[in-house]
C-alpha positions as CSV (number, residue, x, y, z in Angstrom):
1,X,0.0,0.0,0.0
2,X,1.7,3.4,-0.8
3,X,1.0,6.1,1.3
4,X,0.6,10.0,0.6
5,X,1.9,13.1,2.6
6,X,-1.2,15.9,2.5
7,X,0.2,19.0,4.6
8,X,-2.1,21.8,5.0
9,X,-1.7,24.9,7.8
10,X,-5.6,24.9,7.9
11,X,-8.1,21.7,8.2
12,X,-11.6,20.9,9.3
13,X,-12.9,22.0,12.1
14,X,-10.8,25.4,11.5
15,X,-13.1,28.2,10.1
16,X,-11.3,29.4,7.2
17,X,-11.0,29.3,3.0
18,X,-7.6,26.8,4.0
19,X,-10.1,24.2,6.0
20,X,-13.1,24.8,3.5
21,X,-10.6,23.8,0.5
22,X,-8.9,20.9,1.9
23,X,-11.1,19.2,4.1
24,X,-13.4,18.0,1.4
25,X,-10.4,17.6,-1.5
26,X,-8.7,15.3,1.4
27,X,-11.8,13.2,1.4
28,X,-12.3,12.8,-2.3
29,X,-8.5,11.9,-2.4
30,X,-9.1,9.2,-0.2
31,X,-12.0,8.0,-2.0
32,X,-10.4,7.8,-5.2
33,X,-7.0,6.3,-3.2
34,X,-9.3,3.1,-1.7
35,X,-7.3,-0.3,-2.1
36,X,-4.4,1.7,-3.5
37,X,-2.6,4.2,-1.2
38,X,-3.6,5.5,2.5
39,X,-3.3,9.6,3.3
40,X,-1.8,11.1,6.2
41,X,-3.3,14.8,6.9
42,X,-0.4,17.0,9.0
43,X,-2.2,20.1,10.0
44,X,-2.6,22.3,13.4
45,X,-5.4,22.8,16.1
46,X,-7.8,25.5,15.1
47,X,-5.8,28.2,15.6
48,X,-7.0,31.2,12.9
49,X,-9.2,33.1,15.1
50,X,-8.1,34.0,18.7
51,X,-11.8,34.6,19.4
52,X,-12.9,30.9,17.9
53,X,-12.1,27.9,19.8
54,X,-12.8,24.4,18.2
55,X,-12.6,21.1,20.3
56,X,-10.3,18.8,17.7
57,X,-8.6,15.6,18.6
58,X,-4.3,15.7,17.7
59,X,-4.6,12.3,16.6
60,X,-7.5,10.8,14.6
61,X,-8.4,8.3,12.3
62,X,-10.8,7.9,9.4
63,X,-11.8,6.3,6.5
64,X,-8.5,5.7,4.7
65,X,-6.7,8.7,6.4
66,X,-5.4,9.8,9.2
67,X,-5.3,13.7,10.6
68,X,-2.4,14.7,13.0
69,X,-2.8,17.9,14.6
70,X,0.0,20.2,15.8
71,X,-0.6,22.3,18.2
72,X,0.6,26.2,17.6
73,X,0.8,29.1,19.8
74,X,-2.2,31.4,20.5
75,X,-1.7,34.7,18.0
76,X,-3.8,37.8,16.5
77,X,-2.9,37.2,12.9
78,X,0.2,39.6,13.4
79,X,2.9,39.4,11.0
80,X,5.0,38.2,13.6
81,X,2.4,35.4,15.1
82,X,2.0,34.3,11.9
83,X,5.5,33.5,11.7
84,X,6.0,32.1,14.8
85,X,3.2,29.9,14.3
86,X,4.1,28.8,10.6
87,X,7.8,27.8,12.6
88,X,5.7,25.2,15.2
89,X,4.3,23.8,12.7
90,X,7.1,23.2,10.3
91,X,9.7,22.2,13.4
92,X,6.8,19.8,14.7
93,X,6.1,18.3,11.4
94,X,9.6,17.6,10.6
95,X,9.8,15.8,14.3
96,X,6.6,13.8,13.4
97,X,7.4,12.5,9.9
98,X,11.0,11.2,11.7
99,X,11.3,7.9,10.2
100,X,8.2,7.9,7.7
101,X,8.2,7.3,4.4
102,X,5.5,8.4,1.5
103,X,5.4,7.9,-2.3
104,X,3.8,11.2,-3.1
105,X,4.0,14.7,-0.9
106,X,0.9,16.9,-1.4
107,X,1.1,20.5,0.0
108,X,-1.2,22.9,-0.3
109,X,0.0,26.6,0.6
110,X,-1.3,30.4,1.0
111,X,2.1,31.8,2.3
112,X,4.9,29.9,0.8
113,X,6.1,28.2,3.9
114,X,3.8,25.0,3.6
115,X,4.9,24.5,0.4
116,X,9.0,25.3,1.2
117,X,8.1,22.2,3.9
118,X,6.6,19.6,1.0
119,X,9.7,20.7,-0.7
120,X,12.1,19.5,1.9
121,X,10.2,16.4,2.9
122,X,9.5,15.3,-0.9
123,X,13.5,16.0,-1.8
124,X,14.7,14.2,1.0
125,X,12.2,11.4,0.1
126,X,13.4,11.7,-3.5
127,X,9.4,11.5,-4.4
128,X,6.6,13.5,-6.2
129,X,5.6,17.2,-5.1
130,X,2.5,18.2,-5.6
131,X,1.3,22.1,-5.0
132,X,-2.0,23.7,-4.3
133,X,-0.8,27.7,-4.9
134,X,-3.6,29.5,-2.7
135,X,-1.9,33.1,-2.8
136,X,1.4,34.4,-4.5
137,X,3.1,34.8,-1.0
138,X,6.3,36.8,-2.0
139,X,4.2,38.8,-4.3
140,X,1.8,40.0,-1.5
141,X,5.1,40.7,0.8
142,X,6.3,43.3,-1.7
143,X,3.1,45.3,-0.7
144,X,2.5,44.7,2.4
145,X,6.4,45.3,3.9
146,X,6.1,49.0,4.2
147,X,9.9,49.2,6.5
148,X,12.4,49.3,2.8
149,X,15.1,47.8,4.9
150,X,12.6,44.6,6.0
151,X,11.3,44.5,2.4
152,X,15.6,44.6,1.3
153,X,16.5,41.4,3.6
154,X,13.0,39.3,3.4
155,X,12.3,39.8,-0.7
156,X,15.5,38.2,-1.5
157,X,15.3,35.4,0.8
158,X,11.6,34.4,-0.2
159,X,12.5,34.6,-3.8
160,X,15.1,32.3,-3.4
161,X,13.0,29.9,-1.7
162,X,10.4,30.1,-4.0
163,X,12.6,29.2,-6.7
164,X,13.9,26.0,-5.1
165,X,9.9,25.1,-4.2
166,X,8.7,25.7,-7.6
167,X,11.4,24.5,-9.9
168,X,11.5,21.1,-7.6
169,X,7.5,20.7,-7.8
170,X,6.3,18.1,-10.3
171,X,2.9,19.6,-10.3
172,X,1.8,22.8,-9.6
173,X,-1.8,23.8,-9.0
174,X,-3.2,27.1,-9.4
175,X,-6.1,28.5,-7.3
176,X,-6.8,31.5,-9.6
177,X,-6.0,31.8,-13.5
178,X,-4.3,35.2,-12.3
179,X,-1.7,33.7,-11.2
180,X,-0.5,32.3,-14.7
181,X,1.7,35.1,-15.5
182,X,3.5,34.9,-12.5
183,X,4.2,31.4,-12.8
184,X,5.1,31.3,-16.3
185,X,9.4,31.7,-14.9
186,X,8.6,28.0,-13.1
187,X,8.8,25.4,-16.8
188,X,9.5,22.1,-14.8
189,X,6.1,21.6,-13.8
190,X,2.8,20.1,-15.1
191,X,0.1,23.3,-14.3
192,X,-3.6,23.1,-13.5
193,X,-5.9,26.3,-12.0
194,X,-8.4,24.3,-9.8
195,X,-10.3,27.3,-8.3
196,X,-12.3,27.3,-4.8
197,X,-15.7,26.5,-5.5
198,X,-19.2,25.8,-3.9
199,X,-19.5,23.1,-1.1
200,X,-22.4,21.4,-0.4
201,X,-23.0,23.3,2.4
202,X,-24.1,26.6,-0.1
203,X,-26.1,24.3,-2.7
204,X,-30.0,23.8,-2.3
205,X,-30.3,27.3,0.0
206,X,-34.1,29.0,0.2
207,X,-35.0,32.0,-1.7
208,X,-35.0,35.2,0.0
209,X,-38.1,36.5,1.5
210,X,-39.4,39.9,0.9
211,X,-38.9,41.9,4.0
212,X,-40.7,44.8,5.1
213,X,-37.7,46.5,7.8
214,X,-36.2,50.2,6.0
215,X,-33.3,49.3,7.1
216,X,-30.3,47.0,4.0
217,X,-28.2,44.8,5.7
218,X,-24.7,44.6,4.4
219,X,-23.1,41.3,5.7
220,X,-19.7,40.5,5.7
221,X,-17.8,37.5,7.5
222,X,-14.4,36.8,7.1
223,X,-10.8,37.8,8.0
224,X,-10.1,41.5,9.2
225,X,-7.1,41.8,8.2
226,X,-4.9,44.5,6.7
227,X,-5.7,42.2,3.3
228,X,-9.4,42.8,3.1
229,X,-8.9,46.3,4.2
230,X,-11.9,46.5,5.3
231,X,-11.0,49.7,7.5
232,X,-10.6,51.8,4.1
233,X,-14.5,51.0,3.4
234,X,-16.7,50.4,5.5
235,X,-16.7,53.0,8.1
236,X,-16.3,55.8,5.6
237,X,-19.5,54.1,3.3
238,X,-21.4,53.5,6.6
239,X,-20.8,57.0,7.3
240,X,-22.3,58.0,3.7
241,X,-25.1,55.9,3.8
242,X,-26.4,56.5,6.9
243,X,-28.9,54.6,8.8
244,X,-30.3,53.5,5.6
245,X,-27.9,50.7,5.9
246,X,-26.4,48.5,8.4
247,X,-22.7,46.7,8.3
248,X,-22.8,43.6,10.2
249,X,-19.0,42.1,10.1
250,X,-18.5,38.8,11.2
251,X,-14.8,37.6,12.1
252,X,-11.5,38.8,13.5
253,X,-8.1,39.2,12.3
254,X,-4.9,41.4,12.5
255,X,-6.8,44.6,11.6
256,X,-9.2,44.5,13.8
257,X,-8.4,47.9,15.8
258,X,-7.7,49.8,12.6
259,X,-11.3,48.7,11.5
260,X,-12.7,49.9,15.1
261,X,-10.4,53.2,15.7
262,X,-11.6,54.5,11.8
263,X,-15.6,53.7,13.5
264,X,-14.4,55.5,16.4
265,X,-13.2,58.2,14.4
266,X,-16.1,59.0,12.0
267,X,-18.6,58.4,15.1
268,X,-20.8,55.9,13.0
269,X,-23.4,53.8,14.9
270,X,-24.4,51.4,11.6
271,X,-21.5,49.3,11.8
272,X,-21.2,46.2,13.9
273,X,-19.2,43.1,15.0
274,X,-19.5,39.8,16.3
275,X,-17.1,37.4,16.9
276,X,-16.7,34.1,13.9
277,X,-19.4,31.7,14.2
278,X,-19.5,28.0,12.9
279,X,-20.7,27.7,9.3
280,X,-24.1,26.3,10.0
281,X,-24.8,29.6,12.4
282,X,-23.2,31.7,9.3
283,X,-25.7,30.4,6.8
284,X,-28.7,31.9,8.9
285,X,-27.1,35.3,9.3
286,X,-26.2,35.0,4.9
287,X,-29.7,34.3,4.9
288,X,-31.1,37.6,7.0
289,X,-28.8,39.9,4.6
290,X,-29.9,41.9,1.8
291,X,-26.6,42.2,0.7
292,X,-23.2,40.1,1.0
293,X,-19.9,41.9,0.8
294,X,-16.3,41.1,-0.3
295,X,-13.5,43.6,-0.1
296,X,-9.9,43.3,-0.6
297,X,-7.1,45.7,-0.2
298,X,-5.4,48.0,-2.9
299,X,-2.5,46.0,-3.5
300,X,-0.9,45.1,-7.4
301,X,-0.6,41.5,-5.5
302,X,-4.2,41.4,-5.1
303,X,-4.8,41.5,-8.9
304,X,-4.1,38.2,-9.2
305,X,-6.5,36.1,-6.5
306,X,-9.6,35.2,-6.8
307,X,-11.5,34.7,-3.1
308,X,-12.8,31.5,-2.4
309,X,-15.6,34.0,-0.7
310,X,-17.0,34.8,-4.4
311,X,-17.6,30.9,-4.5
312,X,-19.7,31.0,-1.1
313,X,-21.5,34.4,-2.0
314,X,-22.8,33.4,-5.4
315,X,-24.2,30.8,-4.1
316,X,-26.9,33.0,-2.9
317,X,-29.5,34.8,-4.7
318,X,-28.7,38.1,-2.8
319,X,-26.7,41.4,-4.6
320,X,-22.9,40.9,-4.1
321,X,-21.0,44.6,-3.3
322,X,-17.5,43.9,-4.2
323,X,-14.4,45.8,-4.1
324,X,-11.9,43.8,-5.7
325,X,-9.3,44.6,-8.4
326,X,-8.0,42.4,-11.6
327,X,-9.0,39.2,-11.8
328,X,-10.9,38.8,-9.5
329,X,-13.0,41.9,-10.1
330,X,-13.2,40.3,-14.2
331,X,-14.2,37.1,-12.8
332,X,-17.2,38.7,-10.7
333,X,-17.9,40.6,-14.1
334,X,-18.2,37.6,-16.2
335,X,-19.7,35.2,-14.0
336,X,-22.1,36.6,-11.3
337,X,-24.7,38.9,-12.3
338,X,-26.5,41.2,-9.8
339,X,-24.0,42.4,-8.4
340,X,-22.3,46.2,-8.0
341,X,-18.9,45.9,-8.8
342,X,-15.9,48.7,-7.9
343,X,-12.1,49.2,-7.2
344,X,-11.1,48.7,-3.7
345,X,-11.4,51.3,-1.6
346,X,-13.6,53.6,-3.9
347,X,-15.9,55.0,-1.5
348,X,-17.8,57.3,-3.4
349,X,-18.8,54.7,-6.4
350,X,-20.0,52.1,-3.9
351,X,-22.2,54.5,-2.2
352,X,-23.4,55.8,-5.9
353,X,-24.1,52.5,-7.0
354,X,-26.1,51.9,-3.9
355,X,-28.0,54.8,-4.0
356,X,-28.4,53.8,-7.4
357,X,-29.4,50.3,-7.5
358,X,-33.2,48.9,-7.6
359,X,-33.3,46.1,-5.0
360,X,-34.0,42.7,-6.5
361,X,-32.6,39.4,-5.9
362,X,-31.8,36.8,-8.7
363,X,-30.8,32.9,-8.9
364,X,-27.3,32.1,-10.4
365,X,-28.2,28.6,-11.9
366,X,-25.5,28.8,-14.3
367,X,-23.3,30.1,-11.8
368,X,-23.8,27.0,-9.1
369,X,-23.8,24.1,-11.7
370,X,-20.1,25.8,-13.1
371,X,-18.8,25.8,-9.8
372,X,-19.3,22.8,-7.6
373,X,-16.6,22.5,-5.5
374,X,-17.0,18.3,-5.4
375,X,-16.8,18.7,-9.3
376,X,-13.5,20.1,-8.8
377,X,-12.4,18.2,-6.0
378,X,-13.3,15.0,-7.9
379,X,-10.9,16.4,-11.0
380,X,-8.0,17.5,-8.9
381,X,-8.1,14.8,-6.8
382,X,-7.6,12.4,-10.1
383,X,-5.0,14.8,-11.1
384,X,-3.4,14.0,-7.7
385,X,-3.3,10.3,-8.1
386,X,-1.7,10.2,-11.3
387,X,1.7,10.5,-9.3
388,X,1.0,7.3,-7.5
C-alpha cells in the first residue's frame, strides 16, 4: 500500500478558505486512493481566530486517512504570530514524519512556507511534489512590507526559496487563472488552475423572503485583516449611507483595531461586529442579509486572487458589493450577475451605486452548476493520483 503526505496549515474544524478547500479535497483523495494508497493529513489545532475555539482531537483516524494535529501558539494574525506559528508547525512536522516514508507529498499553501516544507520532505524522500498555490506569498510581501530595509532582507530570501519550491514541484496547482503570469518563470512543472468553489454546504439554500424592515443589511464574514482592508470602506461608506444601511462584520483578524479606531473616528453607529461563528450559524445570518460583501485591499498582488468568498456568495440569490481589483473583479464581471462591482477602496462609487441600484434578488443557476466545488475536488483529486 503506498502512502501519501497531505500537509495543510488549515483543516476541518478550523473556520477558514484553507479548512473549506482541503477538508473535502482530502476526502475525495481518499476516495479515489481506496485499495491503493492511504493519506496522512499533518495540519494544526484550530488556531486562525483567537476569538474561535474548536474542540479537535491531535490524533484521529478515518476512513483511509489519518489527521495529525499540531498544536501552535495562540496569535492575533500579526505578522509576527503568523510566523512564529508557521515555525511550530514546520519544526513539529519535521519531528513527526522522523522515520516515515511516503510515495507522493501533497502540499497545499497560502504563504509559501507549507509549500518550502513539502519541498524538503519530498526532496529528501526523492518523491513526487505536488502544489496547491492558494496566494502568491512573495508577491503580497512586496506590498505589504512597508519598512524598505525589512522588504531589502526578506524579498531576497523568499525569492530564493520560492525558486527552489517551484522548480523542484512536479505539479503545480493554481487557485486562480491570475496567477499564470507569475508562474510562467517556473517550466518544470505540469500546471492546472483548480479554483475554490461551492461546497455542499451553499447548494439547495431557500430563496430570500421579501422583507418589510427600512433598514439593507450589508453582511460581511471573514478575515479582518490589513488584506481585506476593510477599515478603508466600511466606516467611511457606513458613514455616507447613513442609517439607511447597516454593516454587520462577522470575524476577527490582525486589523481589527484599525477597523474599530476608523468607526471611532467618524462616530458611526451602523456598523457592527461579532465574533466568527460555525458555518451552520453563518448560513442563517447570509440568509437575514440583503446584501453580502467582499473587499480586498489596494494591493498590485491582489490583482491576481480570486477569493474562495465569491464561490460562497454566489451561491446565494442576494446582490454581491465587491471591491476587488484584476481578476478577480473580471471574474465577478463575467460570472455573477446582480452584483455592484468597484475598485477597492472607492468609496464614493460604492455609495453611488447603492444609492443607485433597484433592490431585487436573482438565482445564479449557471453560476452554481459551473462551480461545484465536489466537481472540482473529484478532477483535482484524479490529477493527484496520477503521481502514485
Amino acid at each position: 500500500m503506498k502512502r501519501i503526505l497531505y500537509l495543510t496549515f488549515y483543516f476541518e474544524p478550523d473556520l477558514c478558505a484553507g479548512s473549506f478547500r482541503n477538508s473535502p479535497l482530502v476526502k475525495e483523495l481518499a476516495k479515489q486512493a481506496e485499495g491503493k494508497a492511504k493519506i496522512d493529513v499533518v495540519t494544526t489545532l484550530p488556531n486562525r481566530y483567537s476569538t474561535f475555539e474548536a474542540d479537535a482531537p491531535m490524533d484521529e483516524e478515518r476512513a483511509n486517512y489519518s489527521v495529525h494535529r499540531i498544536a501552535i501558539p495562540k496569535h492575533q494574525s500579526g505578522m509576527k504570530d503568523q510566523v512564529l506559528s508557521f515555525k511550530e508547525y514546520y519544526a513539529q512536522t519535521k519531528k513527526w514524519l522522523n522515520g516515515r516514508h511516503y510515495d507522493l507529498v501533497v502540499a497545499s499553501s497560502s504563504r509559501l512556507f507549507t509549500a518550502y516544507l513539502g519541498y524538503r520532505v519530498a526532496k529528501k524522500l526523492n518523491v513526487p511534489l505536488y502544489l496547491d498555490i492558494r496566494d502568491i506569498f512573495t508577491d503580497t510581501m512586496q506590498d505589504v512590507l512597508q519598512n524598505k530595509t525589512a522588504k531589502a532582507v526578506t524579498l531576497p530570501v523568499l525569492r530564493a526559496i520560492e525558486r527552489k519550491v517551484f522548480n523542484y514541484a512536479t505539479h503545480i496547482n493554481l487557485i486562480s487563472g491570475g496567477f499564470k503570469d507569475y508562474f510562467s518563470k517556473y517550466k518544470k512543472a505540469i500546471y492546472t488552475t483548480f479554483p475554490n468553489g461551492i461546497d455542499d454546504i451553499f447548494l439547495n439554500l431557500p430563496l430570500t423572503q421579501p422583507k418589510d424592515a427600512a433598514q439593507k443589511v450589508v453582511t460581511y464574514a471573514g478575515n479582518f485583516g490589513e488584506g481585506q482592508g476593510l477599515h478603508k470602506i466600511v466606516p467611511q461608506a457606513a458613514y455616507e449611507l447613513g442609517n439607511d444601511y447597516q454593516f454587520l462584520l462577522i470575524g476577527d483578524g490582525g486589523a481589527k483595531q484599525k477597523l474599530l479606531d476608523e468607526i471611532n473616528r467618524l462616530g458611526v453607529s451602523n456598523v457592527k461586529i461579532v465574533p466568527p461563528v460555525k458555518r451552520d450559524q453563518l448560513l442563517e445570518i447570509y440568509n437575514d442579509a440583503d446584501f453580502l460583501f467582499i473587499h480586498l485591499n489596494d494591493y498590485n498582488a491582489f490583482k491576481k486572487v480570486l477569493p474562495s468568498k465569491v464561490f460562497e456568495l454566489g451561491a446565494y440569490d442576494k446582490p454581491i458589493i465587491a471591491g476587488v481589483a484584476g481578476f478577480a473583479n473580471q471574474f465577478i464581471e463575467q460570472n455573477i450577475p446582480n452584483k455592484i462591482l468597484f475598485l477597492p477602496g472607492d468609496v464614493k462609487e460604492m455609495v453611488q451605486q447603492l444609492h443607485n441600484y433597484h433592490y431585487h434578488t436573482k438565482q445564479r443557476h449557471a453560476f452554481i452548476e459551473r462551480f461545484k466545488r465536489a466537481q472540482i475536488n473529484k478532477e483535482m483529486a484524479e490529477s493527484i493520483m496520477q503521481y502514485l
